[in-house]
Each structure stands twice: as structure tokens, then as C-alpha cells.
C-alpha positions in Angstrom: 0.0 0.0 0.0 1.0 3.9 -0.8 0.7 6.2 1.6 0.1 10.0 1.3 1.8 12.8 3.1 1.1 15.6 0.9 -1.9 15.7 -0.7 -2.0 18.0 -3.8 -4.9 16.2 -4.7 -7.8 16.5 -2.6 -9.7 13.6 -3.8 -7.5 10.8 -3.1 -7.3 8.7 0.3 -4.3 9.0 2.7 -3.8 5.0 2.3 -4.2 3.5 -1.0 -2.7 0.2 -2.8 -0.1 1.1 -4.9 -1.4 -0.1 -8.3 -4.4 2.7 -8.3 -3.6 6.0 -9.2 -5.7 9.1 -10.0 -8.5 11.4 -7.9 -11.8 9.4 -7.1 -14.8 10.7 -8.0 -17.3 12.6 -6.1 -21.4 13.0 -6.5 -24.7 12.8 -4.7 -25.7 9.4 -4.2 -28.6 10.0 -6.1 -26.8 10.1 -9.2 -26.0 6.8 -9.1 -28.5 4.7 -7.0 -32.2 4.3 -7.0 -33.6 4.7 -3.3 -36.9 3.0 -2.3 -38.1 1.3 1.2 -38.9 -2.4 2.3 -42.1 -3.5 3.2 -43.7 -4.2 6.8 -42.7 -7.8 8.3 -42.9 -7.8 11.6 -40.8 -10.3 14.1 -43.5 -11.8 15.2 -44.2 -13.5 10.8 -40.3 -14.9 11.4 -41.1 -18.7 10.6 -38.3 -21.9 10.2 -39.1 -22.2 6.6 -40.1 -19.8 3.7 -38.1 -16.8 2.1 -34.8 -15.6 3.7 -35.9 -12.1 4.9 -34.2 -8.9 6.7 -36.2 -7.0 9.6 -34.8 -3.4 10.6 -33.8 -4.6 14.3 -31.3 -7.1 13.0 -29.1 -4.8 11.5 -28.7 -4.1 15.2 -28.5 -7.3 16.3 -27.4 -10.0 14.3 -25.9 -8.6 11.7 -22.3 -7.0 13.3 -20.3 -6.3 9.4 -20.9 -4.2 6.5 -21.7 -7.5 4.7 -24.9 -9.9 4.6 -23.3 -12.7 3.6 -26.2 -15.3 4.9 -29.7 -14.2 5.8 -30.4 -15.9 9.3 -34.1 -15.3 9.5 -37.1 -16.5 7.1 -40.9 -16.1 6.4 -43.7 -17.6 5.5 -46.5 -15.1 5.0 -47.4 -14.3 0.9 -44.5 -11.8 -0.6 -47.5 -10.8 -3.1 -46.6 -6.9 -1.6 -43.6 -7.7 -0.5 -39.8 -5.7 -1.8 -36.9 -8.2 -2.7 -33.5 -7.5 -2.7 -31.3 -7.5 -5.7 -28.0 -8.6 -5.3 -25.5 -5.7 -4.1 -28.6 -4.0 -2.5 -27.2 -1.9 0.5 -29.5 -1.2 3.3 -29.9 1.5 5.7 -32.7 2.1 9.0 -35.3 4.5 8.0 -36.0 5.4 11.7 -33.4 4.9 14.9 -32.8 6.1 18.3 -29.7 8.1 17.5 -28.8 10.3 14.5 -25.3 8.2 15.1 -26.5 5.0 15.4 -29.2 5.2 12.5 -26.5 5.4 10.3 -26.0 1.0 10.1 -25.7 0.4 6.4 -25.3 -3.5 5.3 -24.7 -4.6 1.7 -27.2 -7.8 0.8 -25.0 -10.2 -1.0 -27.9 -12.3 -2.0 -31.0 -11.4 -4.4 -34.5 -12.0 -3.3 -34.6 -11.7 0.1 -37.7 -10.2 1.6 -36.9 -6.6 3.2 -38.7 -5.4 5.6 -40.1 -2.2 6.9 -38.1 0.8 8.2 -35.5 0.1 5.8 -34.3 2.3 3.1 -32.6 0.8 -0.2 -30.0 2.0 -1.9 -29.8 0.0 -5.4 -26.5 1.1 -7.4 -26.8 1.5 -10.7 -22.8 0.4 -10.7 -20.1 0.0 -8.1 -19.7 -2.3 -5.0 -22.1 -2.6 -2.6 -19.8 -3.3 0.0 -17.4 -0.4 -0.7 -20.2 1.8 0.1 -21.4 -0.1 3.2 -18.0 0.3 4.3 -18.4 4.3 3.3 -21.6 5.1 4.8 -20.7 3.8 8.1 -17.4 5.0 8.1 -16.4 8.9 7.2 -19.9 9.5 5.9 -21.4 8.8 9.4 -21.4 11.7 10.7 -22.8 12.9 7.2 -25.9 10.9 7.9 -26.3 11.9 11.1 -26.9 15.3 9.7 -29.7 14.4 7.5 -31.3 12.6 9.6 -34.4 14.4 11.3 -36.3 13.9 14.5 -35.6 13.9 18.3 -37.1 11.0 20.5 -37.1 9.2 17.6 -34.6 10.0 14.4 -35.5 9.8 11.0 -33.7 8.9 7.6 -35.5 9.5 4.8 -34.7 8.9 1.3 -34.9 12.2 -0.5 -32.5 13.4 2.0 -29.8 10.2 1.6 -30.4 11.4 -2.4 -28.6 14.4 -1.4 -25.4 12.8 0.5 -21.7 13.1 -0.9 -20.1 9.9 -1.6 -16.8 9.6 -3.3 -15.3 6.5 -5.1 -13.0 5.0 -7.4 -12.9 2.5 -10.2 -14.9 -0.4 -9.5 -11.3 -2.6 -9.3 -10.2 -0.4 -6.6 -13.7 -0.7 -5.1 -13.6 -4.6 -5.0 -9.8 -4.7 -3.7 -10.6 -2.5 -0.7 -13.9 -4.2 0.3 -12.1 -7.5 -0.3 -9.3 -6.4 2.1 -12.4 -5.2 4.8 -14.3 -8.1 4.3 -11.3 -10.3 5.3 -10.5 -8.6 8.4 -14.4 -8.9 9.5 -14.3 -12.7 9.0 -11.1 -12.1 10.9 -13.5 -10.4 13.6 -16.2 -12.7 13.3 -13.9 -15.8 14.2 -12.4 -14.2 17.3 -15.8 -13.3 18.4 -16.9 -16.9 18.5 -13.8 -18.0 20.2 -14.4 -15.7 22.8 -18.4 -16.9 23.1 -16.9 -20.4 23.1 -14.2 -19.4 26.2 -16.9 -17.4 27.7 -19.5 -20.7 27.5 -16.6 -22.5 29.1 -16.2 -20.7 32.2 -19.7 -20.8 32.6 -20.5 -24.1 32.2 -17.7 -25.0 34.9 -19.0 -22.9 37.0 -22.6 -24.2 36.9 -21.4 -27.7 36.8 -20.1 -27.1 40.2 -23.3 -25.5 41.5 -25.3 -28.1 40.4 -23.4 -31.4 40.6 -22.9 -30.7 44.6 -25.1 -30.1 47.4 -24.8 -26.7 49.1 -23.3 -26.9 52.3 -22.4 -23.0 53.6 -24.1 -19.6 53.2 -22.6 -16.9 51.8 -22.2 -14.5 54.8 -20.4 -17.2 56.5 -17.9 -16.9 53.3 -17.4 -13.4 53.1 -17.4 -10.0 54.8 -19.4 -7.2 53.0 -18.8 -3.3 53.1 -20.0 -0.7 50.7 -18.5 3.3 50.8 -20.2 6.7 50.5 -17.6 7.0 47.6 -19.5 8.9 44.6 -17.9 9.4 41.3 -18.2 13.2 42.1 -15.6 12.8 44.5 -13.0 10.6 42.2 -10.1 12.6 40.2 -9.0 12.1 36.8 -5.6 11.1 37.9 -4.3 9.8 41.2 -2.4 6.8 42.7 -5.0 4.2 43.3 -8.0 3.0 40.6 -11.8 3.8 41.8 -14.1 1.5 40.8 -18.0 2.1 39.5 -20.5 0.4 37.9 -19.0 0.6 34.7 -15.4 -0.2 35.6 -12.6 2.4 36.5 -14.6 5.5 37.1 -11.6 7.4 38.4 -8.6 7.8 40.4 -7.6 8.9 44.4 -4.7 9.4 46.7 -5.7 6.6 48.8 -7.5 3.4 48.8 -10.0 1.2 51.1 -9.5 -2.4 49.8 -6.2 -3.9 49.1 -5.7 -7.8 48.3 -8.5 -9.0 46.3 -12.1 -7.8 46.7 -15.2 -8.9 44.5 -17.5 -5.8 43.7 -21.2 -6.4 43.1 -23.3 -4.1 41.6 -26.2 -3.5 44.2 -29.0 -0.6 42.5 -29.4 0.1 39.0 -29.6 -1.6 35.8 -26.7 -3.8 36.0 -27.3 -5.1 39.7 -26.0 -8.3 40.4 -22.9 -7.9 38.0 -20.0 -9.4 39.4 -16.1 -8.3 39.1 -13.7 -9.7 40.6 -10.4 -7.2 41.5 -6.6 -7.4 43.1 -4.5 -5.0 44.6 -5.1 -1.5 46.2 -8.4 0.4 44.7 -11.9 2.3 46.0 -15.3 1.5 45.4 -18.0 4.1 44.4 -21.4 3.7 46.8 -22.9 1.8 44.0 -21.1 -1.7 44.5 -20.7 -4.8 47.7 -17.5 -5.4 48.3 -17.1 -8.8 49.3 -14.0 -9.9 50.9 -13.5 -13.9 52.2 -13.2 -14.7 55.4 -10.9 -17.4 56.5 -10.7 -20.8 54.7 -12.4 -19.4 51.8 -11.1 -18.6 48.3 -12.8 -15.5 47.3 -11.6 -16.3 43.3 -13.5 -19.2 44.1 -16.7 -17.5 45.1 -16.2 -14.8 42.4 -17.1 -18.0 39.8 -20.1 -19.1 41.5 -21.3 -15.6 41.9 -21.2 -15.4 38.1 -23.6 -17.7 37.5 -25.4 -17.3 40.8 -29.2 -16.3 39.9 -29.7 -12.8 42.0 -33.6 -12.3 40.6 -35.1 -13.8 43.5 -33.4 -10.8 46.0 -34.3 -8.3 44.1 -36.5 -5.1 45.4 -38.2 -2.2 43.8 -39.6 -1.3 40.7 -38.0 1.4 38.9 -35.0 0.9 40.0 -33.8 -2.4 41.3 -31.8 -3.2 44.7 -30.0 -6.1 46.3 -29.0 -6.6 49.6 -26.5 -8.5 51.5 -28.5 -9.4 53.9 -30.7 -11.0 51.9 -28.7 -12.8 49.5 -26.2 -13.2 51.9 -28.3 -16.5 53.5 -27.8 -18.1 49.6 -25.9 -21.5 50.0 -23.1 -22.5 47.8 -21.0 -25.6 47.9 -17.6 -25.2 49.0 -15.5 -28.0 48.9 -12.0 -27.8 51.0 -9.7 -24.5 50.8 -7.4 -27.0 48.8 -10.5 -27.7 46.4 -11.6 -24.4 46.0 -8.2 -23.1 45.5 -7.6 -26.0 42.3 -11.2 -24.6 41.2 -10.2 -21.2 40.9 -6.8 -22.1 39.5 -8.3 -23.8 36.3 -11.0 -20.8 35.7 -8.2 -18.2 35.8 -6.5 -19.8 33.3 -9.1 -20.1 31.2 -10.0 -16.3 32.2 -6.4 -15.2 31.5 -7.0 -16.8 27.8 -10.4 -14.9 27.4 -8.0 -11.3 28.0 -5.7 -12.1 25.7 -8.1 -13.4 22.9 -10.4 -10.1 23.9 -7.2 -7.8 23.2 -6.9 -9.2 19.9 -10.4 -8.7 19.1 -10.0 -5.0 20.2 -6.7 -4.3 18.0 -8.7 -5.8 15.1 -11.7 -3.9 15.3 -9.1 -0.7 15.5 -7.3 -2.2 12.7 -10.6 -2.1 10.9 -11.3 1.6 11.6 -8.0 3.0 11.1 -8.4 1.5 7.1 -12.0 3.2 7.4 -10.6 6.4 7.9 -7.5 6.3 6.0 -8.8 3.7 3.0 -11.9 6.2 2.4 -12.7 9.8 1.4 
């Protein structure tokens, strides 16, 4: 690949392959694509067999790439009034929560497949598909998010994606770049799975030990528990010692109230009951348990069993949810010996340790993928 440092040119990427020269072109999209809409199919007319079909909410959901490679779901109702995709079809959400996230565009590989409501169609009348999946979602993003009108609910409407800027090159250069993309998403796709089947792992330990032994001690006899008046108001951005929230690291202090290994439970909000398990010197905001074990227990131990521990039964109020030790406190787990618990814990950590290192790699791909969606892309 070429890169460019001085651009005398300004319609050529920063990072090209080296056998494709020359400015790309630039026009509205609706010079060269048709737009229209799918037609309403609702989640509820998914069937086992019938005609491969696309609803709106899977391009949030199942479908993670630029690239519909295979249609997961299918239908069985008449298609009499129904839009089918041609092949190279890219779609976008008509209608969203965001001006941001609306912009979710997916290129349909396959023709007749039944598309359903709330989504717009873009059907070029050349070009790749994919290359301008890749572009809508990448530097035109915030493009779309500009068009798109509404408040407590966004909408994208086809006259207005007629209007957008896209810019693009030969139709060789097209199909090498989305080529190269493609790759690295299978590339994404396959670590993804090996992190599901790592994650499924752990898990099924974990519940194999709940449920293949009879519960023998209750959790307060286990552990201590203490919670703070810490707030993330009163964290810094910098500082010696990590403070932790209910979304991780919220900030940093001077000093610390747990050292050693502590297990932090979420206890109010929408992710109560979600478990972390921590070492070394660090804070906890109001929001968490801290759980620390008492003698002849292994806390990393408990940490596993409190993964898959079922914390719906001690939950309290409506709007938002609490937990309290006291209450799940009198749940009874199976502890074997110290010596037990410790070979438990030893085996999931390792398997935990693997899960970091294959979730790094996922994140340096997926960075890998948007530094060529910047750089590849005009």
C-alpha cells in the first residue's frame, strides 16, 4: 500500500494500494443509485421455513459487518406486496434512536430476500455494494447523522440520503478494498466466536459445580461485605490508586479502602448483580458490595459461582432495582475444601487469562478495521 503525506490532490485517500492511481470521484448518491423502502414484516411473521428475509432490528442485532453474507431469518406469509432485494442491494434504518447510530448500512450479498419495513434501499446503478457499506458507516457517518431528522425518535429518509456526498473509485479499486475489509471482519467474526466459546466454558464450569454438589455454607459465612459513600463526584481524573463504578474504572484517588482482592457487586441500577472480581489496592464508588472472604475461603472461588449465581429472587423495587446482602447473603453455595476451592479457581483463571488475551486481539482488530476506514476512504 501507498501512503500519502502531501496531498496536492484533494480527492485521493491518505492510504491507497499502490497499483491505483488518479483522484476518485465525487457526486450525490442519487446520481448513481435508486432509493426506495422495504415492506412491513414484523418479528412476530419470522417462521423456520419460507423466504430468507431482513427486519430493521437485526441490522442491530445479528448482523455486526458491513456485509450480509447469509440471511439468518425467514418467512412464510405471501411476498404478493412484499420488496426483494437485488443482489449488491445496500440497506440502511429509515428510523433509529440516534442520529449516530441510524447510520447502520449493510450490503445484501444475495438477491430475493424479503426486506422489511423501516428500511431504506439503496440499489446502485454500478459499483460495490460493500465499498459503500463500508463508506456510509465510516467517514460519511457523521454525514448521515446530519440528514437525519427527529428527536425522540430519528428519521432517515430517502430524499434526504439522495442528497449525500459519496466519493469513489474505479470499480477494481472498489472490489480490492472491500475484499481487504471483508477479510479482516471474518477475521473479527472468528475471534468473536472464540471468545463466546471461552466465555460458555467458564460458565458451564462454574454451573457444573453449582449443580453437581449439594450446598453446604451460606454466603455471609464466606465473606465479609462493606459498601462506601464514595460517589464518582468525589473521584479525580488522575491519582495513585483506581476507583471502581458500575461501569469499571470511574476514576482515580490518593488513597485506597481495599487492598488484596475484593469482588464488587453491583447493588442498585440496571446492572445489579454484576460481578467483578479485583486485586490490589483500589476504592469503590457507593454503588457496589464489596465482598472480601473470610478465612478458609477462596474469594476467586466464590467470584465463579457468583457469576452464574441467579440474584432475581433478592431483588427489590420497581423502577430501580436493589439487592441486599442481607438477603442474598443466606444463599448457600458448595464449598469443597480451601485446597478444592483453590484447584477450582486455579483452572478458571486460566481459562479467564485466555479470554484477556483473545479479547485484546479482538479489540486491536476492530481498530485495525477503523484506522483502514478512515485512512482507506474519502
Amino acid at each position: 500500500m501507498a501512503t500519502y503525506k502531501e496531498q496536492n490532490k484533494l480527492n485521493v485517500p491518505h492510504l491507497r494500494f499502490p497499483e491505483f492511481e488518479g483522484e476518485w470521484e465525487k457526486c450525490k448518491l442519487g446520481y448513481i443509485a435508486t432509493l426506495t423502502k422495504g415492506s412491513g414484516i414484523s418479528k412476530d411473521q419470522r417462521s423456520a421455513t419460507g423466504t430468507p428475509c431482513i427486519l430493521y432490528g437485526e441490522l442491530y442485532t445479528t448482523y455486526k459487518s458491513e456485509v450480509i453474507d447469509y440471511v439468518v431469518s425467514k418467512t412464510d406469509i405471501s411476498d404478493k406486496n412484499l420488496v426483494r432485494s437485488c443482489a449488491n442491494d445496500i440497506i440502511i434504518p429509515s428510523s433509529g434512536e440516534t442520529a449516530i447510530d441510524i447510520s447502520t448500512a449493510r450490503c445484501v450479498l444475495s438477491p430475493d430476500v424479503l426486506l422489511g419495513g423501516d428500511l431504506n434501499i439503496i440499489r446502485l446503478k454500478d459499483g460495490d455494494g460493500r465499498f459503500f457499506s463500508y463508506q456510509l458507516n465510516g467517514v460519511r457517518k457523521h454525514d448521515i447523522a446530519k440528514i437525519a431528522q427527529g428527536v425522540s425518535v430519528v428519521h432517515l429518509y430517502g430524499e434526504s440520503l439522495k442528497g449525500l456526498t459519496v466519493s469513489f473509485p474505479s470499480n477494481k479499486e472498489q472490489q480490492k478494498i472491500s475484499t481487504l475489509l471483508s477479510l479482516i471482519d471474518e477475521r473479527i467474526a472468528t475471534q468473536s466466536k472464540l471468545i463466546e466459546k471461552l466465555e460458555s466454558l467458564i460458565k458451564g464450569i462454574a454451573q457444573k459445580i453449582v449443580h453437581s454438589n449439594k450446598t453446604n455454607v451460606r454466603l455471609s459465612e464466606c465473606v465479609e461485605c462493606s459498601s462506601s459513600t464514595l460517589q464518582e463526584s468525589d473521584v479525580c481524573e488522575h491519582g495513585a490508586y483506581p476507583v471502581y463504578g458500575a461501569n469499571g474504572i470511574v476514576g482515580y484517588l490518593d488513597n485506597y479502602n481495599t487492598e488484596g482482592e475484593a469482588v464488587y457487586i453491583i447493588k442498585d441500577g440496571s446492572g445489579v448483580g454484576t460481578v467483578s472480581y479485583v486485586t490490589g489496592k483500589c476504592s469503590a464508588t457507593g454503588t457496589l458490595n464489596t465482598l472480601q472472604a473470610k478465612e478458609g475461603y477462596s474469594l476467586q472461588y466464590l467470584y465463579y459461582l457468583l457469576k452464574v449465581f441467579n440474584f432475581e429472587p433478592y431483588k427489590t423495587g420497581m423502577a430501580i432495582p436493589h439487592i441486599y446482602f442481607k438477603d442474598y447473603g443466606k444463599a448457600k453455595f458448595f464449598c469443597p475444601s480451601y485446597t478444592e476451592q483453590l484447584q477450582y479457581a486455579k483452572s478458571l483463571s486460566a481459562i479467564d487469562s485466555k479470554l484477556l488475551v483473545e479479547k485484546n486481539i479482538l479489540t486491536s482488530l476492530s481498530m485495525q478495521k477503523k484506522y483502514l476506514l478512515r485512512q482507506m476512504f474519502i
